[in-house]
C-alpha positions as CSV (number, residue, x, y, z in Angstrom):
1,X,-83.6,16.9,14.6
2,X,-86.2,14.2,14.3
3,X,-89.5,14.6,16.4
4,X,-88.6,11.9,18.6
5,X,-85.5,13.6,19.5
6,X,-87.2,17.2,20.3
7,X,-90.2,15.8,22.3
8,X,-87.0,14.1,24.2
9,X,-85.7,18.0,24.6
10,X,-88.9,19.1,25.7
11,X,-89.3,16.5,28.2
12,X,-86.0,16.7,29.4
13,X,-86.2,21.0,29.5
14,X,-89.5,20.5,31.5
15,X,-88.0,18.0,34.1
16,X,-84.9,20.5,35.1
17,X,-85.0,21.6,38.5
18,X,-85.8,25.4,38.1
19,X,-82.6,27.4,39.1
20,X,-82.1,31.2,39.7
21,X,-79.9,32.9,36.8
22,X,-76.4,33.4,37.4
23,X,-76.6,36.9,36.7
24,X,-79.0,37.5,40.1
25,X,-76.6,35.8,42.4
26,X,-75.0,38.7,43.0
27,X,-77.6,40.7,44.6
28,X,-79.6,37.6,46.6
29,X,-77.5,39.3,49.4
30,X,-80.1,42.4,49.5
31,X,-83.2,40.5,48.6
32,X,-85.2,38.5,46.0
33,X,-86.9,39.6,43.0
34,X,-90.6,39.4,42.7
35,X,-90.5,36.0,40.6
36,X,-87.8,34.3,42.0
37,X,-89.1,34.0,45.8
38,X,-89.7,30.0,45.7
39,X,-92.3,28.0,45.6
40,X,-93.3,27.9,49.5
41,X,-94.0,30.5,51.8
42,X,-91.7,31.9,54.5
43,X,-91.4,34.1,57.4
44,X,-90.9,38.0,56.1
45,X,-92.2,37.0,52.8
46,X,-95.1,39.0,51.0
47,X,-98.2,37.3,49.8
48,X,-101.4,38.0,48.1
49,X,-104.6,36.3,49.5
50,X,-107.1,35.7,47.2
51,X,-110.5,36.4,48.5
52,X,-112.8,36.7,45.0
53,X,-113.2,38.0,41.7
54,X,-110.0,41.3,41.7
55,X,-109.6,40.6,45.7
56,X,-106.3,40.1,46.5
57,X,-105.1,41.2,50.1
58,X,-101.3,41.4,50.5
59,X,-99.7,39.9,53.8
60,X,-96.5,40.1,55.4
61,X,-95.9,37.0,57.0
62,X,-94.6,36.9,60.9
63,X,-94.5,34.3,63.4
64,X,-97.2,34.3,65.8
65,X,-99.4,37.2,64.2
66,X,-103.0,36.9,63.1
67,X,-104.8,38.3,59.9
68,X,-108.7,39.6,61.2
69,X,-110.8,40.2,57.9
70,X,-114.5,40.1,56.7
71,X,-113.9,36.5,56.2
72,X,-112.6,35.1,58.9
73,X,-109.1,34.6,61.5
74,X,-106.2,33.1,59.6
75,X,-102.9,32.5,61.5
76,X,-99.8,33.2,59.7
77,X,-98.1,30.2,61.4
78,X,-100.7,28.2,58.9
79,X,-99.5,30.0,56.0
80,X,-95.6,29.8,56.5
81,X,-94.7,26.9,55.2
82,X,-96.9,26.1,52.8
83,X,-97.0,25.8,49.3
84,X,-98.0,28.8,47.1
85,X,-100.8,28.5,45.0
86,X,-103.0,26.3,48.0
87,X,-105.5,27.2,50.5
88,X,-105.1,27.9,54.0
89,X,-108.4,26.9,56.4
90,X,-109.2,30.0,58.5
91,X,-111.8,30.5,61.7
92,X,-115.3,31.8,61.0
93,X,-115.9,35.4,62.9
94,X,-119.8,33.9,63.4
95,X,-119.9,31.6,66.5
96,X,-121.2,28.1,65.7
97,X,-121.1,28.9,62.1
98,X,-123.1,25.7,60.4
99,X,-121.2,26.7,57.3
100,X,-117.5,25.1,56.2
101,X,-114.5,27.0,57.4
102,X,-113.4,30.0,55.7
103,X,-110.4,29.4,52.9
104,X,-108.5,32.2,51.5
105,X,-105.9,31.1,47.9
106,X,-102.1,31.9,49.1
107,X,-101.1,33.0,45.9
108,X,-97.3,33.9,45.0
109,X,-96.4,38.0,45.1
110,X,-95.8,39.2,41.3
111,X,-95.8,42.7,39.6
112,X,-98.9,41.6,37.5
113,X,-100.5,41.5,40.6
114,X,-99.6,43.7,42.6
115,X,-100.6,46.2,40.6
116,X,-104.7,44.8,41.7
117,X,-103.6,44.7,45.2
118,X,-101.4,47.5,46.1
119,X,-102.7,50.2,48.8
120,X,-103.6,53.2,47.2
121,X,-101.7,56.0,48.5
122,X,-102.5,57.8,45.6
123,X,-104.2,56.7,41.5
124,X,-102.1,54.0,40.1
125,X,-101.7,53.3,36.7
126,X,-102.9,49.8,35.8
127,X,-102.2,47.2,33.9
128,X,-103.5,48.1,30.6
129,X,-101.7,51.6,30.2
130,X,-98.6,49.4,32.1
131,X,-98.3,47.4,28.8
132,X,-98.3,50.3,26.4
133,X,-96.2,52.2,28.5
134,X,-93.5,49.2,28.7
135,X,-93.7,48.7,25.0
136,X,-93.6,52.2,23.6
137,X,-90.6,52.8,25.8
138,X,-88.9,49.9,24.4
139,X,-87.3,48.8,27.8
140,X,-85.7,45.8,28.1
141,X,-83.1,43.8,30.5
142,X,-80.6,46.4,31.1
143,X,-82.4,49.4,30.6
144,X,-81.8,52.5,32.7
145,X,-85.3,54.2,33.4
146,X,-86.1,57.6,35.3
147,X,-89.4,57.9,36.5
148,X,-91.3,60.8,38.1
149,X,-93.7,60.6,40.6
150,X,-93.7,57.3,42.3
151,X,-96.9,57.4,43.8
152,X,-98.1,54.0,45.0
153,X,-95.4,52.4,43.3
154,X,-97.3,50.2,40.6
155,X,-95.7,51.2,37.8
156,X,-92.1,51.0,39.2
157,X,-92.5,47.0,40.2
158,X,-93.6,46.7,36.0
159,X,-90.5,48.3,35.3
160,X,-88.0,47.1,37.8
161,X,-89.5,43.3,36.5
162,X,-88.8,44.5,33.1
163,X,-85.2,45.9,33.0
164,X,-84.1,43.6,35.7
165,X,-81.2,41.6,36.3
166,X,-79.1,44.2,35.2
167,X,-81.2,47.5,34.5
168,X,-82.0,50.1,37.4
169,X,-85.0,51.9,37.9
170,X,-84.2,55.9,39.1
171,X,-88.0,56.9,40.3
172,X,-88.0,60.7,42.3
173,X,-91.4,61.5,44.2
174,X,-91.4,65.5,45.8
175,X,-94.0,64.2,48.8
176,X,-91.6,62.9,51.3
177,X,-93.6,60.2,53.2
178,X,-95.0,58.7,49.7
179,X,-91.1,58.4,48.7
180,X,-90.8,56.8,52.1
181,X,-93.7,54.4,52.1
182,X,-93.0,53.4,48.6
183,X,-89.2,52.7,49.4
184,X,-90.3,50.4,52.6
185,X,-92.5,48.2,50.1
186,X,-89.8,48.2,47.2
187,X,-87.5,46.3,49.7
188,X,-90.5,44.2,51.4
189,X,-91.5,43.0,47.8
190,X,-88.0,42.5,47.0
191,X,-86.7,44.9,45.2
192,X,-82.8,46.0,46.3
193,X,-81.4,49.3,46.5
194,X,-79.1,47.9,43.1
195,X,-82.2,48.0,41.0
196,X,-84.8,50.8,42.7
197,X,-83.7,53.9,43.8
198,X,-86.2,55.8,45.2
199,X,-85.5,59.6,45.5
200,X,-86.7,62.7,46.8
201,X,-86.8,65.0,44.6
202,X,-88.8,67.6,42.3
203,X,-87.9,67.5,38.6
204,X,-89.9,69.9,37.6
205,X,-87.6,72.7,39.0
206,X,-84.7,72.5,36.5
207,X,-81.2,71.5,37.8
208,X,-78.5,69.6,35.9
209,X,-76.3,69.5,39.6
210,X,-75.2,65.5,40.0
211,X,-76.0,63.8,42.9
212,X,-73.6,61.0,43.9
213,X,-76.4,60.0,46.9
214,X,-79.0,59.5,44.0
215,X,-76.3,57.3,41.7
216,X,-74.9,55.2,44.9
217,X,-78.6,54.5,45.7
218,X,-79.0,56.6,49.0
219,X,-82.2,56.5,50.4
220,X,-84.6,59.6,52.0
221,X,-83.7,60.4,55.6
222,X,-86.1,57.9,57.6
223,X,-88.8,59.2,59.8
224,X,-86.8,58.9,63.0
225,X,-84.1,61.3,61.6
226,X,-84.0,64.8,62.1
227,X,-84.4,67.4,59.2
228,X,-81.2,69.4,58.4
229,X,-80.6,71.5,56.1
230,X,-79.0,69.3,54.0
231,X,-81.4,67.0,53.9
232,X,-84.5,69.0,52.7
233,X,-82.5,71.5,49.8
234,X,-82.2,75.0,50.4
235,X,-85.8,76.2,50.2
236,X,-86.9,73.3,52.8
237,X,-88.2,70.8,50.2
238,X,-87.2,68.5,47.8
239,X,-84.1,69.0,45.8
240,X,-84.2,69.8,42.4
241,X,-83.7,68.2,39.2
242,X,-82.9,64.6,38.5
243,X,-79.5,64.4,40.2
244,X,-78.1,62.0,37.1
245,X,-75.6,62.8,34.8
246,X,-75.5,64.2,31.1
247,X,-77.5,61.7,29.3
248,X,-77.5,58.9,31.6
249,X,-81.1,56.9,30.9
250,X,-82.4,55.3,28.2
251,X,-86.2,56.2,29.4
252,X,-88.2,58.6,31.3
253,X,-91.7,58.7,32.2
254,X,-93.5,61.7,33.8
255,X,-96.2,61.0,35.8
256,X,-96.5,64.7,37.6
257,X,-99.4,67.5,36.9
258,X,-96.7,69.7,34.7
259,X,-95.0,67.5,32.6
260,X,-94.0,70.5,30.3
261,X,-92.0,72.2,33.4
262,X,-89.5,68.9,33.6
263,X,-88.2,69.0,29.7
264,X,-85.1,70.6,30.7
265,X,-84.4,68.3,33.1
266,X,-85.4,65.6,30.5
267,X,-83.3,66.8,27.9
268,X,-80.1,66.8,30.5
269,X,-80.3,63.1,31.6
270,X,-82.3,61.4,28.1
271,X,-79.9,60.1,26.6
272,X,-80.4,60.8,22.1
273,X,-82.6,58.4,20.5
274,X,-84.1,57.5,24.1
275,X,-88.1,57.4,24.8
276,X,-90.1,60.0,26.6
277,X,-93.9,59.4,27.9
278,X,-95.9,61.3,30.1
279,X,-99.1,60.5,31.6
280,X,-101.9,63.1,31.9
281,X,-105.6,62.9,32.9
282,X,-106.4,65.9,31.0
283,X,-106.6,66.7,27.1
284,X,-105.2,70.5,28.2
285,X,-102.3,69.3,29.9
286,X,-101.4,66.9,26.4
287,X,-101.6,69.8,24.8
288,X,-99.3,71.7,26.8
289,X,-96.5,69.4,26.9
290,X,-96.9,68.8,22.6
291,X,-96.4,72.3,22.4
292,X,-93.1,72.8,24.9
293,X,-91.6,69.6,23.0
294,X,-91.9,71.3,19.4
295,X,-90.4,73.9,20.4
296,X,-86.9,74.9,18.8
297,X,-84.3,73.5,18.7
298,X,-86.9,70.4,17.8
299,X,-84.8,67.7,20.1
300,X,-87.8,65.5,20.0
301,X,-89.5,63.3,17.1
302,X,-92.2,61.1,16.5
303,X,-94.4,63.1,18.7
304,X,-98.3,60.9,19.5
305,X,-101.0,60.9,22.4
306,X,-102.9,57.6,22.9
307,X,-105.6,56.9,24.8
308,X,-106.0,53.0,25.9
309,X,-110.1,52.6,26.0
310,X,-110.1,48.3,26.8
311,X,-113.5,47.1,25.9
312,X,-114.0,43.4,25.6
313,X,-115.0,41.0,22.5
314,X,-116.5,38.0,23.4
315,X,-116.6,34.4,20.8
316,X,-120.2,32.8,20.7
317,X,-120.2,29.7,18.6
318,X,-123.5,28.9,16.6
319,X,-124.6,26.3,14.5
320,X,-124.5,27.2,10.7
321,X,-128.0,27.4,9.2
322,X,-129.1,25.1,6.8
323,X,-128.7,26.8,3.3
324,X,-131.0,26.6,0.3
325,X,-130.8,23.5,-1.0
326,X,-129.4,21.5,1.3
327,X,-131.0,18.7,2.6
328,X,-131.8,18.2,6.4
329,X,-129.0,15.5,7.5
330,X,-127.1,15.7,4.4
331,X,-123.8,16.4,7.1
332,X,-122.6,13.8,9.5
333,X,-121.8,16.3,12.0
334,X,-123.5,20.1,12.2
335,X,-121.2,22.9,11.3
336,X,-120.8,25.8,13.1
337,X,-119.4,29.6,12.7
338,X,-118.1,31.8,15.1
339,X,-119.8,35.2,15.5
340,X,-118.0,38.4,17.7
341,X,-120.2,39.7,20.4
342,X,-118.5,43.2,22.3
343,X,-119.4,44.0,25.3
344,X,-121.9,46.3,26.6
345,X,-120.1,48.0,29.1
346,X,-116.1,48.8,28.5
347,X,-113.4,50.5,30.5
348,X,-113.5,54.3,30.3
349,X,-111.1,57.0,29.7
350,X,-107.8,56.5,32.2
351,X,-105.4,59.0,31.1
352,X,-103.3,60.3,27.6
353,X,-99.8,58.7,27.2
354,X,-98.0,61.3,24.8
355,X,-94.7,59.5,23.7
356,X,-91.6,60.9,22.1
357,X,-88.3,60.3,20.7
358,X,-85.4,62.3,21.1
359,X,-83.5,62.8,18.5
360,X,-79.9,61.7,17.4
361,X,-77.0,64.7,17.6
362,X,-75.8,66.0,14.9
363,X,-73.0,64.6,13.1
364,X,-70.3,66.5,10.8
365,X,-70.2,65.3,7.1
366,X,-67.2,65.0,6.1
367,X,-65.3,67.6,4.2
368,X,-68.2,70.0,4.8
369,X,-68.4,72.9,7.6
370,X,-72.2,71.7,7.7
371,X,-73.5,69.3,10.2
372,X,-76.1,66.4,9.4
373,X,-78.9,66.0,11.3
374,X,-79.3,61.7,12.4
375,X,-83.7,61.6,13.3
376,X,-83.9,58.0,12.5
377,X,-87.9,58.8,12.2
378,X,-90.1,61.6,11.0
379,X,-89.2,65.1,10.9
380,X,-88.9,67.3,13.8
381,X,-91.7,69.5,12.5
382,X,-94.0,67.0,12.3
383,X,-97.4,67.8,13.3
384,X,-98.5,66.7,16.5
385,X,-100.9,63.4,16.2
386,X,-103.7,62.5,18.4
387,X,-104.4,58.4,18.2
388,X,-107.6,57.0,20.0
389,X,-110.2,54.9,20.2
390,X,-114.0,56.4,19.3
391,X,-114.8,60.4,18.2
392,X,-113.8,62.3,21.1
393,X,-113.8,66.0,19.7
394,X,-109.7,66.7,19.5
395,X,-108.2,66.8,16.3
């Protein structure tokens, strides 16, 4: 292919009217993904309204309603309709202000995003343990993911964006109203009962029981309902355990104070060779949860903590000195060198992500009453490793 003909591709590619993929028409009937909402804004829609540096303020749009804030009255009937990524003109709260009207950036609802403007129900986990978390699991368009303790619900839009069309995200939260809460934003964002199933449960009581509500996607009892028995398990709380069948995921992440209680419940739904992380604010905790997965019969591999410390490296550019020798104006043009600058002040310590493999089973060999062991990595007795940034006492 000659250049002319691939800037013709490119130009062509470019010009295409964008088009949802064919594998997401199927489930348009329970709602959009994040990405795929268009390009204007409409009624029901979510929206982020960007007020400054990190100030986002998300908005469900209705007819006739009015957003009051710090910077002014904005109608929603102004923002329907418009185009994302534009500014709607607001009222000023100050009578007679001599300044311009107040503007606030309609900006288009994505997991990226969200994650800076979500309401805190409890700590998130941002953007920069998000990436490490995504990659070490190895998740990827299909992938099925079990995550414990919902929370706020920033981690599950990263993941349902990342195994989405065809993936589904099982995330279990033992506090009832979180579970609720974070299953009303899930569909208000976007995100249908196919690809997020939110759950009540507590996996850190072991249980290998199946649940056909959790596989068909049931969701909590609402607020409205009454309690039965049923409903809230036999000691009058969450039910135990995952509710999935034998080796059913492909992921699971713990985010729960003891991570080392779920491991049964781990080993019952992670499927072998699948990825295990937990997150833990506290050293002591890592420790714990190293020590219950070396235990025997040594189904995990590849046992490591990291710690994400981000700390920013800025470029100055400089002009090169004039070297012995050379003659002032012996150069057309001055030369200059780049030089590295860091930051003074960098984000501090978040939490420890301790990430494991489980191993393959074991296979017979053939002709031998012996069985062979499949790790596809480092021995199971492999010390535990501790990986971060800067001296921070823990061997």
């Amino acid at each position: 292919m000659g250049w002319h003909q691939f800037v013709f591709f490119l130009f062509v590619l470019n010009n295409q009217t964008p088009s949802t993929p064919l594998s997401l028409t199927h489930r348009q009937q329970e709602g959009e993904m994040l990405s795929l909402r268009g390009s204007v804004a409409k009624e029901g829609d979510v929206v982020l309204l960007f007020r400054g540096h990190l100030q986002f303020t998300p908005l469900l749009l209705q007819r006739g309603a009015m957003l009051h804030c710090k910077d002014g009255k904005f109608m929603h009937d102004d923002i329907i309709g418009m185009p994302l990524g534009t500014r709607v003109r607001g009222v000023s709260n100050i009578k007679n202000d001599p300044r311009s009207a107040p503007s606030l950036l309609v900006m288009q609802n994505c997991a990226d995003l969200w994650t800076v403007a979500v309401p805190h129900r409890t700590q998130i986990i941002y953007n920069t343990d998000i990436a490490i978390i995504v990659f070490n699991l190895r998740l990827c368009p299909g992938s099925l993911v079990a995550e414990a303790g919902t929370g706020s619900g920033s981690l599950t839009h990263s993941i349902a964006k990342t195994v989405a069309p065809d993936g589904v995200v099982y995330t279990y939260d033992f506090h009832r109203l979180r579970c609720l809460e974070a299953m009303q934003e899930f569909r208000r964002n976007g995100l249908p009962s196919s690809l997020v199933k939110c759950n009540w449960r507590d996996v850190c009581v072991t249980s290998s029981d199946v649940d056909e509500a959790v596989m068909q996607g049931m969701q909590p009892p609402s607020a409205g309902e009454p309690e039965t028995e049923e409903a809230k398990g036999e000691e009058g709380g969450p039910k135990a355990g995952y509710g999935l069948p034998k080796h059913h995921v492909d992921a699971v992440f713990l985010d729960v104070p003891s991570p080392w209680l779920a491991i049964d419940n781990v080993l019952h739904v992670l499927r072998p060779g699948g990825m295990l992380c937990t997150f833990s604010p506290c050293i002591e905790q890592t420790q714990r949860t190293a020590q219950r997965l070396r235990q025997p019969p040594h189904e995990f591999i590849d046992i490591r903590t990291v710690e994400v410390v981000r700390k920013y490296i800025n470029p100055v550019c400089k002009k090169r000195p004039r070297r012995d020798g050379e003659e002032e104006g012996c150069d057309d043009k001055p030369s200059y060198r780049y030089k590295f600058r860091p930051a003074l002040v960098s984000m501090g310590h978040t939490a420890y992500l301790t990430f494991a493999r489980r191993r393959l089973e074991c296979i017979p060999e053939a002709g031998a009453g012996d069985t062979t062991v499949v790790t596809g990595g480092e021995s199971a007795s492999a010390d535990f490793t501790f990986e971060t940034r800067g001296d921070t006492g823990v061997s």
